[in-house]
Backbone as CSV, one residue per row, in Angstrom:
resi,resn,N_x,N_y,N_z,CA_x,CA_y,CA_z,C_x,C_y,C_z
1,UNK,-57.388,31.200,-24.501,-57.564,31.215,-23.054,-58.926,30.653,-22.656
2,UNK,-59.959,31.098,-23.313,-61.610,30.572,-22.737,-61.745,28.886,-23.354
3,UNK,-60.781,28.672,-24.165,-61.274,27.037,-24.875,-60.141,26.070,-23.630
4,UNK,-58.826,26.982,-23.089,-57.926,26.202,-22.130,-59.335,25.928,-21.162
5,UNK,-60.026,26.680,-20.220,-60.639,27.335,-18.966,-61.520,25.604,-19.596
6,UNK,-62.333,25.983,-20.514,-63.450,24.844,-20.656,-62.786,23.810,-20.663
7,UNK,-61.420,23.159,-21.302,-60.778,21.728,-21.059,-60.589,21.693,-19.902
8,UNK,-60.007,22.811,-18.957,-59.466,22.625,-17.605,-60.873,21.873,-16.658
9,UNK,-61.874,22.218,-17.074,-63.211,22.184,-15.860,-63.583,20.832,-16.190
10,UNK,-64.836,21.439,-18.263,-64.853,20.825,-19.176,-64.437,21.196,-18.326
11,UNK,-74.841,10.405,-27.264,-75.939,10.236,-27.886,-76.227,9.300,-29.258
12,UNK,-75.588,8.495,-28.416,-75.272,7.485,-29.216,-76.410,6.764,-29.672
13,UNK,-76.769,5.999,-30.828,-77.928,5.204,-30.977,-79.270,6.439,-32.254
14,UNK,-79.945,5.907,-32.746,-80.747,6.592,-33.534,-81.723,7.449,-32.539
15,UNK,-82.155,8.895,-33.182,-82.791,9.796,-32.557,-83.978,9.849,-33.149
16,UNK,-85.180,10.400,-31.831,-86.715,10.710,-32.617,-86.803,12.116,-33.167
17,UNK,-87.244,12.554,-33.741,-87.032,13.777,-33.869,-88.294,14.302,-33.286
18,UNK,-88.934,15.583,-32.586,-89.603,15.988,-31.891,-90.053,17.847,-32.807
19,UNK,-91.234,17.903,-32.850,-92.110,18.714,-33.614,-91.872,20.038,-32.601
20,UNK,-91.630,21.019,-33.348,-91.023,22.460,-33.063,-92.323,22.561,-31.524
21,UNK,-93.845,22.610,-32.097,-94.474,22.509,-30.932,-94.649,22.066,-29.753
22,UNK,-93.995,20.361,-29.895,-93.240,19.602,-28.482,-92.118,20.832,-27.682
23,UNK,-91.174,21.364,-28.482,-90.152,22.023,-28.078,-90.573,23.044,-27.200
24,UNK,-91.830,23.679,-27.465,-92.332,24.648,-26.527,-92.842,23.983,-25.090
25,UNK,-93.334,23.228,-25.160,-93.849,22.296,-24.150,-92.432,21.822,-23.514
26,UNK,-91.575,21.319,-23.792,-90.921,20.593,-23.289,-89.989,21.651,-22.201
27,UNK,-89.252,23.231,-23.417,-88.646,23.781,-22.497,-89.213,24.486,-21.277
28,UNK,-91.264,24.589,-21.159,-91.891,25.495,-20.655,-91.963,24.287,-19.009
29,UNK,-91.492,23.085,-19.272,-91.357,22.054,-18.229,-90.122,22.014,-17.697
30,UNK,-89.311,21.845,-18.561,-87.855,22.963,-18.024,-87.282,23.856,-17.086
31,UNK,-88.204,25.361,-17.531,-88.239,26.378,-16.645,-89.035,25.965,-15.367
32,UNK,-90.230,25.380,-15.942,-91.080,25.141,-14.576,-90.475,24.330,-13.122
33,UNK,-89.508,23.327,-13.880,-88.825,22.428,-12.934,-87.456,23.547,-12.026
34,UNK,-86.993,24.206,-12.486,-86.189,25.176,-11.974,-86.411,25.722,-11.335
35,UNK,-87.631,26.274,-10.790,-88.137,26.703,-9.762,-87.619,26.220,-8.482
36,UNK,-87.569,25.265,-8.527,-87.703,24.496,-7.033,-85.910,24.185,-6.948
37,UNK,-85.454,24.837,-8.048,-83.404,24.752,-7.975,-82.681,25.501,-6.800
38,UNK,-82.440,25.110,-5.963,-81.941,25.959,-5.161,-80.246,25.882,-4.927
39,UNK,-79.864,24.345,-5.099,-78.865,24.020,-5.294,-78.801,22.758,-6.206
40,UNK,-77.784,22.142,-6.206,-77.253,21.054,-6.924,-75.554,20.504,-7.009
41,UNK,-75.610,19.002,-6.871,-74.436,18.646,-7.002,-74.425,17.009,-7.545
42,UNK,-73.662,16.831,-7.822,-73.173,15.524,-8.567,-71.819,15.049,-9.553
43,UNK,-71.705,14.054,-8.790,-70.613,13.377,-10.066,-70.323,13.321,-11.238
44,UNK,-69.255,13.613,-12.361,-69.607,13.328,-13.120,-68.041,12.546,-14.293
45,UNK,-68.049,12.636,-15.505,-67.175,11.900,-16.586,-67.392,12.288,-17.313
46,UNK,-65.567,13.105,-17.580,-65.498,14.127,-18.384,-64.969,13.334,-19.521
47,UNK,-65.117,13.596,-20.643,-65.060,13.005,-21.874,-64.380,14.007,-22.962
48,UNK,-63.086,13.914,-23.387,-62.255,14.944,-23.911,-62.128,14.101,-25.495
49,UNK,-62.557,14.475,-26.669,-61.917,13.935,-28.150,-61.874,15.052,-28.607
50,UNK,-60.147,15.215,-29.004,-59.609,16.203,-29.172,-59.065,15.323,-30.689
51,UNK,-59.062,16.461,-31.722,-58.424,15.992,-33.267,-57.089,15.539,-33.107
52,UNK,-56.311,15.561,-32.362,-54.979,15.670,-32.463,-54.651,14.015,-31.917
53,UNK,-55.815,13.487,-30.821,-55.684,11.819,-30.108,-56.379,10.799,-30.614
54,UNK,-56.155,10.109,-30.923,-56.702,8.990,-31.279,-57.400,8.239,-30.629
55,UNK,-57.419,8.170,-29.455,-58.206,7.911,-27.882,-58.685,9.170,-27.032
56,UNK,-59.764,9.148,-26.755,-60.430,10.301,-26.045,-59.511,10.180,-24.310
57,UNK,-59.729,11.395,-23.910,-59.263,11.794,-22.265,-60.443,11.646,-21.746
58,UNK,-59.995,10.434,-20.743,-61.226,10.602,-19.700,-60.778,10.955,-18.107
59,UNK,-61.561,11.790,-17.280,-61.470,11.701,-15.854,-62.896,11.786,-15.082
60,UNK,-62.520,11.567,-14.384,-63.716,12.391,-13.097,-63.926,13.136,-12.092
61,UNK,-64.814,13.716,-11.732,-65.499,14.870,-10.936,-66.154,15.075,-10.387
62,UNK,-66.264,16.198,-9.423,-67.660,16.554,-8.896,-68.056,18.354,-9.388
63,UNK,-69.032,18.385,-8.926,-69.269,19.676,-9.421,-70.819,19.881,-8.311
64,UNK,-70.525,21.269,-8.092,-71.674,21.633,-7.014,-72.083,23.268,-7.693
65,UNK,-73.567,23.382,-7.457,-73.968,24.357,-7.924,-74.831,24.840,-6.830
66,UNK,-74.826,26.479,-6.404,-75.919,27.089,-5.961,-76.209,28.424,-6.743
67,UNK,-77.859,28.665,-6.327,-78.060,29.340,-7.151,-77.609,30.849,-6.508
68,UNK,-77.742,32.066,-7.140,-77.941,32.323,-8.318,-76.794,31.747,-9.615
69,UNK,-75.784,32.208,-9.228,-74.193,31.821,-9.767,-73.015,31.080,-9.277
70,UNK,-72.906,30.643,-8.184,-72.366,29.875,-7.178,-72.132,28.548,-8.162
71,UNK,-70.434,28.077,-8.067,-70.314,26.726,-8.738,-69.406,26.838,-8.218
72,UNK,-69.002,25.046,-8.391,-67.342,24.107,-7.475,-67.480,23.195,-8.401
73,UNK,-66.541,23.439,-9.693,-65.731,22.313,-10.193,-64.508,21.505,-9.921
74,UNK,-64.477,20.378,-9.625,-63.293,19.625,-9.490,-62.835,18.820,-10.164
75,UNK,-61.898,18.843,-11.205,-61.829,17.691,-11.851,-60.741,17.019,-11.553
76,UNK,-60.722,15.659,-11.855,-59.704,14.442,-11.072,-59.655,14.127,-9.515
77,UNK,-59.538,13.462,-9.612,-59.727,12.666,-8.084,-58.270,11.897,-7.824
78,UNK,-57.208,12.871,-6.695,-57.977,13.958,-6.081,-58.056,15.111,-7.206
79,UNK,-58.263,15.967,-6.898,-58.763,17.506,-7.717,-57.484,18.302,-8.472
80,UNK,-57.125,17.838,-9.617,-55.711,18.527,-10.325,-56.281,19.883,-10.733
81,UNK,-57.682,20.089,-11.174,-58.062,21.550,-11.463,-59.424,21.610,-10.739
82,UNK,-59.630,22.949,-9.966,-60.512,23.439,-9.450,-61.304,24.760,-10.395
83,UNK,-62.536,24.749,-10.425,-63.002,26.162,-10.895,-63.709,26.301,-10.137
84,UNK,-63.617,27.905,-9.174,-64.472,27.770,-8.559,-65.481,29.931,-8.651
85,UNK,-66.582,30.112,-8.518,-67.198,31.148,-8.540,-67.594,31.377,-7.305
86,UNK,-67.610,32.320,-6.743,-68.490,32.778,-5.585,-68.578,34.672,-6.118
87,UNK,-69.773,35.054,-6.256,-70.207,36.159,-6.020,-69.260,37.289,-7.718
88,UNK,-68.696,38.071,-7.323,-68.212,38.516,-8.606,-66.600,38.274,-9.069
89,UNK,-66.269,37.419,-8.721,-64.533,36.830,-8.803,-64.969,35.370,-8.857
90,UNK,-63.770,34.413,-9.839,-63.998,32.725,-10.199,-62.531,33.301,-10.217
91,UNK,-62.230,31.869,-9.328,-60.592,31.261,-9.497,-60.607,29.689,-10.188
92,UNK,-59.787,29.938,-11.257,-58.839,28.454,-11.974,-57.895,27.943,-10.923
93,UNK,-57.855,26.855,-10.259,-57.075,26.512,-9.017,-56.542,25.413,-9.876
94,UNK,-55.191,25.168,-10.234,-54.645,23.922,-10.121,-53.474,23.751,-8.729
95,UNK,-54.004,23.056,-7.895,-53.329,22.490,-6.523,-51.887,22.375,-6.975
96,UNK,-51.697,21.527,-7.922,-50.210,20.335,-7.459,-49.575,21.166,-8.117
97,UNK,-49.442,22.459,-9.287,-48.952,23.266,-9.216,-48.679,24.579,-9.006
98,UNK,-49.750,24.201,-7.476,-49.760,25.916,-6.593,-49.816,26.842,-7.794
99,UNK,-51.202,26.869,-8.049,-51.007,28.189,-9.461,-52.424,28.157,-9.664
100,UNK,-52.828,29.487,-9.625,-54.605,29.769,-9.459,-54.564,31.117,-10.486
101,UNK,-55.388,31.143,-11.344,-55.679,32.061,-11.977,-57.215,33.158,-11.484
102,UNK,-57.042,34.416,-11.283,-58.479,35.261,-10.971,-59.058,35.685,-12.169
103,UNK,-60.406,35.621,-12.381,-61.162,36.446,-13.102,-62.231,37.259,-12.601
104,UNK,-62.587,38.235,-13.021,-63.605,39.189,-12.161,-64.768,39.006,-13.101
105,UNK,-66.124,38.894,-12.179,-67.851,38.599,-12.601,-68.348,39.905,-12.619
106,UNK,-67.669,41.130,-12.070,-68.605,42.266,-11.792,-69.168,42.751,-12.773
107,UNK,-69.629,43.766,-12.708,-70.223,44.567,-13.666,-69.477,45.214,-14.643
108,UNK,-68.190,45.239,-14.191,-66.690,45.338,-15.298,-66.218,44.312,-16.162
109,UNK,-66.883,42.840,-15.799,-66.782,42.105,-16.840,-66.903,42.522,-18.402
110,UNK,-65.680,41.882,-19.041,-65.974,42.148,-20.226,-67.361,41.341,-21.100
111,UNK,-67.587,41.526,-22.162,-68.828,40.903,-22.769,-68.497,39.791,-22.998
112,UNK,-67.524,39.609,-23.838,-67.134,38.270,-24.491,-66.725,37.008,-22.917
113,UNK,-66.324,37.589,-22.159,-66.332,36.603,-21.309,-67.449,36.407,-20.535
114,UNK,-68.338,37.432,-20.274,-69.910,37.099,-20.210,-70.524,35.855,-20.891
115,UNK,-70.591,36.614,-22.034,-71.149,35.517,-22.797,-70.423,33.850,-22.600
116,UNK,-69.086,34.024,-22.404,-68.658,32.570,-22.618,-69.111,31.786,-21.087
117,UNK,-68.791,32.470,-20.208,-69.538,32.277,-19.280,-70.571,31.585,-19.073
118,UNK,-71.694,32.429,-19.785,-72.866,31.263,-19.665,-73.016,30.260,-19.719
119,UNK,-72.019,29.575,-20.680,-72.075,28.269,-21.520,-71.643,27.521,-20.230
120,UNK,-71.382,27.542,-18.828,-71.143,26.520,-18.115,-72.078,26.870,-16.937
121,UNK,-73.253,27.392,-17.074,-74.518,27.431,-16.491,-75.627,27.843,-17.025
122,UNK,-75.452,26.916,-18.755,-77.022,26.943,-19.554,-77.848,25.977,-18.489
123,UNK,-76.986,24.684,-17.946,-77.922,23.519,-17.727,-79.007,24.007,-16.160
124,UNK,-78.233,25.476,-15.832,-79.612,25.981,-15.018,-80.451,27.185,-15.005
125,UNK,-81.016,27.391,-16.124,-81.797,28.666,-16.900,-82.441,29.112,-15.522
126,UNK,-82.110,30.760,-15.421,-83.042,31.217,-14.597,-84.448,32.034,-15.376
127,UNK,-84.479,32.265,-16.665,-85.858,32.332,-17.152,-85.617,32.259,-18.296
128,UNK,-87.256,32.076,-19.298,-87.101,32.091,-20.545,-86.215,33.117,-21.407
129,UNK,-86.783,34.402,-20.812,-85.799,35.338,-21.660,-84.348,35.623,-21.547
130,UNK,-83.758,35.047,-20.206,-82.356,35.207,-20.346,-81.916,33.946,-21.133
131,UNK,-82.592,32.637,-21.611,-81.965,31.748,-22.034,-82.396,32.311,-23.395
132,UNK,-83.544,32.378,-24.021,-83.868,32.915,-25.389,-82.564,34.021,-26.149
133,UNK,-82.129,35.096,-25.178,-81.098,35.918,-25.006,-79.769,35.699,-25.807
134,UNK,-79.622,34.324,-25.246,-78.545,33.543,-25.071,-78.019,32.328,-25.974
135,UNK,-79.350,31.696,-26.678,-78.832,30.720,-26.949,-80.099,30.386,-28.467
136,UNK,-79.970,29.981,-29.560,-80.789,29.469,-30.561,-81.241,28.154,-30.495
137,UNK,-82.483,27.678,-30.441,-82.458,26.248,-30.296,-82.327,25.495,-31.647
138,UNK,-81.563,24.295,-31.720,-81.066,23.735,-33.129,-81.732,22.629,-33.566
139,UNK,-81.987,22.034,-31.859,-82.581,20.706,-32.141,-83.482,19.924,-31.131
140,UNK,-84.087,19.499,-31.235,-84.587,18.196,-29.743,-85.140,17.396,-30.053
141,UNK,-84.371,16.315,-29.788,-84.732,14.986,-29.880,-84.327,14.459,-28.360
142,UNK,-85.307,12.889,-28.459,-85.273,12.133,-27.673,-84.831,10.671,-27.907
143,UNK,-84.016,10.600,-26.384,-83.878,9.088,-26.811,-83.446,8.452,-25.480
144,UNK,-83.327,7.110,-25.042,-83.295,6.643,-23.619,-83.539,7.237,-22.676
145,UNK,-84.660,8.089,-22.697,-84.988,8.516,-21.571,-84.428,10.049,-20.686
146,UNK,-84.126,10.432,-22.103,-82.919,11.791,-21.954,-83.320,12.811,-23.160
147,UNK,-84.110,13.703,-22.985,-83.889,14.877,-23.989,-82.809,15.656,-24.703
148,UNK,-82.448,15.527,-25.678,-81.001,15.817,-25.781,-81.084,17.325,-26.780
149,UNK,-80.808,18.544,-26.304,-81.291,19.587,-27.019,-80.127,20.495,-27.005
150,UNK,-79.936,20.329,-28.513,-78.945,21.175,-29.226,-78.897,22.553,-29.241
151,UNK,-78.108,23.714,-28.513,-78.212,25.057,-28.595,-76.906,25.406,-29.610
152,UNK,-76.933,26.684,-29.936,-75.886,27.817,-30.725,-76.114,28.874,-29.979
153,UNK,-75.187,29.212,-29.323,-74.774,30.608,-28.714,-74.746,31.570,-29.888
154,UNK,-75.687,32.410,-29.341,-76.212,33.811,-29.981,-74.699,34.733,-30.436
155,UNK,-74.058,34.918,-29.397,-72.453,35.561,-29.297,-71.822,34.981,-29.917
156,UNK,-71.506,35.884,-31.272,-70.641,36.325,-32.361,-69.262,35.408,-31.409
157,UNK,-68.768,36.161,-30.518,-67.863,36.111,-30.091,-67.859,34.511,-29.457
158,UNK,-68.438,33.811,-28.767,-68.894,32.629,-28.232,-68.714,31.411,-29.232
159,UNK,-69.818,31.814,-30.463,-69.725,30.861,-31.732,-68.646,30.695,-32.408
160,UNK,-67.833,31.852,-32.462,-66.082,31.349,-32.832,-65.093,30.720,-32.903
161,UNK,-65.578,30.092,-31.386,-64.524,29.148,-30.481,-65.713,27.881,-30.709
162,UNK,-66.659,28.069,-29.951,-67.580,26.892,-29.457,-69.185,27.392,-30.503
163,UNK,-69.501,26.580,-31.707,-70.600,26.915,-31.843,-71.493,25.764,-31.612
164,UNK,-71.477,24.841,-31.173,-72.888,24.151,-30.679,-72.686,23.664,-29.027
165,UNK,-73.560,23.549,-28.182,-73.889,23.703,-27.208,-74.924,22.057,-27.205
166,UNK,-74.490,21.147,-26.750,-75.429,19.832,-26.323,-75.976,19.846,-24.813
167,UNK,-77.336,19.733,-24.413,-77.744,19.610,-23.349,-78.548,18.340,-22.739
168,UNK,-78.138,16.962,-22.093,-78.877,16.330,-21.750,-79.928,16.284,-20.783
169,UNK,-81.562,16.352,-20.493,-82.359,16.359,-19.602,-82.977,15.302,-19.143
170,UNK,-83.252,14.538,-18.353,-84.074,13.441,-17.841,-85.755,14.197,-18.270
171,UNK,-86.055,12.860,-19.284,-87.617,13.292,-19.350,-88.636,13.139,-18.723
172,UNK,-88.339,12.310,-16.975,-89.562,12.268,-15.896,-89.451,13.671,-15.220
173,UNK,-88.202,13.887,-14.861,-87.961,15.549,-14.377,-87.394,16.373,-14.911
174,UNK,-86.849,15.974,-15.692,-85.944,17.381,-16.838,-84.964,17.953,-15.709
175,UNK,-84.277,16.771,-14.851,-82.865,17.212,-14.557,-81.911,16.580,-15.543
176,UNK,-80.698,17.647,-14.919,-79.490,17.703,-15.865,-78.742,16.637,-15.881
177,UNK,-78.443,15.323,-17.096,-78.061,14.358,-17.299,-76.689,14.658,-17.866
178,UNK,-76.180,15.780,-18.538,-75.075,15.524,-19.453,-74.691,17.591,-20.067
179,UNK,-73.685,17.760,-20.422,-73.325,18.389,-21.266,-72.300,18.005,-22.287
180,UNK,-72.515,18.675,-23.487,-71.192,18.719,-24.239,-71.458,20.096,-25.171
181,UNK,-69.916,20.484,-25.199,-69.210,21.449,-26.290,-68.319,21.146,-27.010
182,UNK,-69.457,21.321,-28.202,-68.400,21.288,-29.673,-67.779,22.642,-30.107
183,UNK,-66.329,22.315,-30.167,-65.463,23.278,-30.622,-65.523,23.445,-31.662
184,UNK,-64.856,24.406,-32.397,-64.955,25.176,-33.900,-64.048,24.215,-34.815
185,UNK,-63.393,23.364,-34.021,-62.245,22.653,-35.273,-62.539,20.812,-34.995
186,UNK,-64.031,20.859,-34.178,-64.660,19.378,-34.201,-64.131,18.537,-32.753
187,UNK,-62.974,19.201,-31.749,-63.426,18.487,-30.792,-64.188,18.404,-30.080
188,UNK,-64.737,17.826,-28.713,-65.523,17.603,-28.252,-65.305,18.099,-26.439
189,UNK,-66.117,17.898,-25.414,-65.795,17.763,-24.162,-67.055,17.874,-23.830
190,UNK,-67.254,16.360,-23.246,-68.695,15.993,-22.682,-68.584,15.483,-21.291
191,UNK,-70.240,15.963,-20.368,-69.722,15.543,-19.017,-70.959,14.820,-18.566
192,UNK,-70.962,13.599,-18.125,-72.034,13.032,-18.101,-72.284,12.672,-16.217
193,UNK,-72.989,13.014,-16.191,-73.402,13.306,-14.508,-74.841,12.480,-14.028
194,UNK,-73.591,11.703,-13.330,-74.405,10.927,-11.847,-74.450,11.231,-10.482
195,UNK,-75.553,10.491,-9.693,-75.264,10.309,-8.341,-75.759,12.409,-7.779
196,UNK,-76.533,12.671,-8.881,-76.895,13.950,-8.338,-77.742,14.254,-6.859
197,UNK,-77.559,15.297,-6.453,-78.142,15.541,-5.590,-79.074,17.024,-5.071
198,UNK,-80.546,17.356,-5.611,-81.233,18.258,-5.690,-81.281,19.289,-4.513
199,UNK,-80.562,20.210,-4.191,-81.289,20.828,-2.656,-80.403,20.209,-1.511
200,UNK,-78.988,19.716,-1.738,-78.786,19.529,-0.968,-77.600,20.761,0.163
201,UNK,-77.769,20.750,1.235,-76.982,21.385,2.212,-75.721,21.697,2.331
202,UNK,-75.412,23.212,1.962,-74.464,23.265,1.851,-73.300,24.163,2.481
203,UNK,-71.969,24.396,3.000,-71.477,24.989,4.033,-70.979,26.213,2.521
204,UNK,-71.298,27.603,2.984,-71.015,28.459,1.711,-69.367,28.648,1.775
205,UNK,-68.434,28.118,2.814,-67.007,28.233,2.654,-66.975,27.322,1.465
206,UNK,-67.207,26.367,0.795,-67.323,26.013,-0.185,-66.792,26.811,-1.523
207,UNK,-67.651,27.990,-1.775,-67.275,28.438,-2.704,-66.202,29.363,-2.594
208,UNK,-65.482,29.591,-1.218,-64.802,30.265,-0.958,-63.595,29.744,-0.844
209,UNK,-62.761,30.838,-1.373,-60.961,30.384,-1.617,-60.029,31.704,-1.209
210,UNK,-58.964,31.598,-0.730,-58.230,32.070,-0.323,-56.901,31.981,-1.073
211,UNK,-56.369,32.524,-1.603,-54.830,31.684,-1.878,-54.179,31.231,-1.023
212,UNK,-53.509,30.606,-0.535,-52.106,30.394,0.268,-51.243,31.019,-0.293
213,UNK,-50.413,31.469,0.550,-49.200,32.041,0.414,-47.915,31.776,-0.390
214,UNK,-47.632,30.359,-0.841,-47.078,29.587,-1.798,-47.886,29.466,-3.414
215,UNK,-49.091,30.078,-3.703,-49.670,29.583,-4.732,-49.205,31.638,-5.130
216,UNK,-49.150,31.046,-6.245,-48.788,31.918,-7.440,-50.424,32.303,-8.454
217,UNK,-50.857,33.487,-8.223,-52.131,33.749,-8.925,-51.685,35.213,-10.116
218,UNK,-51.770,34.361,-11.273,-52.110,35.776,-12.158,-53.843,35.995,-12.242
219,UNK,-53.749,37.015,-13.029,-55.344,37.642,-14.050,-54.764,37.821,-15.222
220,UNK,-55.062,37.355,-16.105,-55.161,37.184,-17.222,-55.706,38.048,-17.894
221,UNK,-56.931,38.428,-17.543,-57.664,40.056,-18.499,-56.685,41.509,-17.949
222,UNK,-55.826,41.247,-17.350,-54.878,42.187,-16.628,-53.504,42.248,-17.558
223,UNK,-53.406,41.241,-18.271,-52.130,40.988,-18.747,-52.002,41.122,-20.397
């Protein structure tokens, strides 16, 4: 169910390698740049190589973020799957077959979906220690102009399914250029994001959904 959720939503060329002491510096520019996160949105190209195709799945998207937890995934144009969060409930929306799945954020969340959770809002750390918490750093290197820094989710439960975690950063501002998750049996799903937009204005019905009356919603941790 959590590896469907990440397909549904979900470095090429030689690397420098970068001295454990850069790494402190680099993520302490990181956090520092987050500060000023209030929102975010941008385009992006989702990149699916799955063992089973011989040709990768590609589409595209948008995706909007506010902080604290607030996100709007859309993928395909128009939008065949929606993920969307507002406050302590995220709905899986697929439109064209009127069929939305609920999950609950509260404080009744289970752990394991906590944890998996995170993995689709590492690329906006709200401090060192909840990301330290969260995630092992594996690697950082640089290359075109993009920090590319390898995490492993701390969660037993997390690393099962998904154990490495790719993060791309722009190295004039250390905004978010890219993700990818590597799955446990070597596929992939990478999302490479343009046309961002820092702080920009946003109407909060956005993150808000309603079912219609024709759409069919299970819960899944219910079932």
């Amino acid at each position: 169910m959590f590896r469907q959720l990440f397909f549904a939503l979900g470095i090429f060329a030689a690397l420098q390698n970068v001295h454990a002491a850069d790494s402190t510096a680099v993520l302490d520019a990181w956090f520092a740049a987050q500060k000023n996160l209030r929102a975010w949105s941008a385009d992006f190209v989702q990149t699916r190589a799955l063992k089973t195709l011989t040709q990768p799945l590609v589409a595209k998207g948008h995706i909007t973020f506010a902080m604290p937890d607030d996100f709007r995934w859309e993928l395909g144009q128009p939008a065949q799957t929606i993920a969307l969060r507002h406050g302590d409930e995220m709905f899986v929306i697929y439109p064209r077959l009127k069929r939305a799945e609920r999950y609950p954020m509260g404080a009744g969340t289970p752990a394991e979906w906590h944890d998996t959770m995170s993995l689709l809002q590492a690329g906006f750390p709200r401090d060192r220690k909840e990301f330290d918490a969260q995630f092992q750093i594996l690697s950082l290197t640089e290359t075109n102009g993009a920090w590319q820094m390898s995490l492993q989710p701390k969660s037993t439960f997390t690393r099962r399914m998904m154990p490495e975690l790719v993060i791309g950063l722009a190295t004039n501002d250390f905004s978010l250029t890219s993700t990818e998750l590597i799955f446990v049996d070597g596929s992939r799903m990478r999302n490479d994001f343009t046309n961002a937009v820092l702080n920009p204005v946003l109407d909060e019905k956005l993150f808000q959904w309603t079912p219609p009356a024709d759409f069919k919603v299970t819960s899944p941790f219910k079932q």
